[in-house]
C-alpha positions in Angstrom: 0.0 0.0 0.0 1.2 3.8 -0.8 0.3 6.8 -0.1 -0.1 9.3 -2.8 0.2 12.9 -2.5 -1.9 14.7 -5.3 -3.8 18.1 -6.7 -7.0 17.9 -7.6 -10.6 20.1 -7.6 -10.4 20.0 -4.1 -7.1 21.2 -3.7 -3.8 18.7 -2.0 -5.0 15.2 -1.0 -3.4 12.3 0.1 -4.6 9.2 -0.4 -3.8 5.1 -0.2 -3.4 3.0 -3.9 -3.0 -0.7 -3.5 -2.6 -2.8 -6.6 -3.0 0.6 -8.7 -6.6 1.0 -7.1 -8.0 3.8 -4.7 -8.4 2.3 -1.4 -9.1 5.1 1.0 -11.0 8.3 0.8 -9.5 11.7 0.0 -7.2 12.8 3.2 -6.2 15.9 4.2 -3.3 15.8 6.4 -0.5 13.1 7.1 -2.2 12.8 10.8 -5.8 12.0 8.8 -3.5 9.5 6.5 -2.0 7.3 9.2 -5.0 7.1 11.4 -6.8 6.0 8.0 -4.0 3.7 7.4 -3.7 2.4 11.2 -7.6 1.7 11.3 -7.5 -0.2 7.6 -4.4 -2.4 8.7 -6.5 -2.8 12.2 -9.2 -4.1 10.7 -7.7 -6.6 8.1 -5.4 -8.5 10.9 -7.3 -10.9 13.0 -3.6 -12.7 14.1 -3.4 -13.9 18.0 -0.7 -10.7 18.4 -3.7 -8.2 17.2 -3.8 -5.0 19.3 -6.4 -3.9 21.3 -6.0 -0.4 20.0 -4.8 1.3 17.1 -2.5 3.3 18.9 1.1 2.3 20.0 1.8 4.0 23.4 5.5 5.2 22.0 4.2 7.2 19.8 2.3 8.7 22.9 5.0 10.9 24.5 2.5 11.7 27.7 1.7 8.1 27.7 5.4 7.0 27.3 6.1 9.2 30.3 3.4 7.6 32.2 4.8 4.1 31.6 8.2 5.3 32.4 7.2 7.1 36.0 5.3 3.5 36.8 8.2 1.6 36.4 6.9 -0.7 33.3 8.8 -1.5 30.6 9.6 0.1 27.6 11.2 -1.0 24.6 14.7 1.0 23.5 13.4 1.1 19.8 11.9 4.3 18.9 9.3 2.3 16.7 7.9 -1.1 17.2 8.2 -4.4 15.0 4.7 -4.0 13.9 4.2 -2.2 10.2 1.8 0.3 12.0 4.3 1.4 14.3 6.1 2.9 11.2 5.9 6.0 10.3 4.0 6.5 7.5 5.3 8.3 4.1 4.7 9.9 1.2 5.6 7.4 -1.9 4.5 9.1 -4.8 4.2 12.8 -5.1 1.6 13.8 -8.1 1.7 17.1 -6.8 5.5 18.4 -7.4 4.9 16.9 -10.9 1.8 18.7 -11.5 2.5 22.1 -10.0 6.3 21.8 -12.2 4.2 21.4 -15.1 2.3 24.1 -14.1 4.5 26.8 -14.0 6.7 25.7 -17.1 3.4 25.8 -19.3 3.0 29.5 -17.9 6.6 31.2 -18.3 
């Protein structure tokens, strides 16, 4: 799955292809993007190691703090081995492409 920065009518989206197809609605923000991306992944795992939440409590820094104060353990890795725990980027930029061809059809 990628995520696609683009320009259309409505102005910058971002949005998930898989398999060349639109899989997510229109987005607006890279926060919008992952939690779309975290809930969709959510959803299509049903494995014995499934989360009960979407969220990973190191990417919490209040939570993390929390954890820390009560003496639990915390893993030394930034990110967890989970794909979700990744941060998310952009893989294909439309827009750059679209706003450089833009500007060198109007000079």
């Amino acid at each position: 799955m990628q995520l696609v920065k683009d320009f259309l009518d409505e102005g910058i989206v971002l949005y998930w292809v898989e398999d060349s197809r639109q899989v997510s609605p229109f987005l607006h923000t890279m926060v919008d993007a992952e939690e779309w991306w975290k809930k969709y992944q959510f959803a299509q795992y049903e494995g014995k190691e499934r989360r009960r939440t979407i969220y990973d409590r190191r990417s919490n820094l209040e939570m993390r703090k929390h954890f820390e104060l009560n003496g639990r353990y915390i893993p030394p890795r930034p990110n967890g081995r989970r794909s979700t725990d990744q941060p998310v980027f952009i893989a294909l930029d439309l827009f750059e492409d679209k706003m450089k061809g833009f500007y060198a059809a109007h000079n």
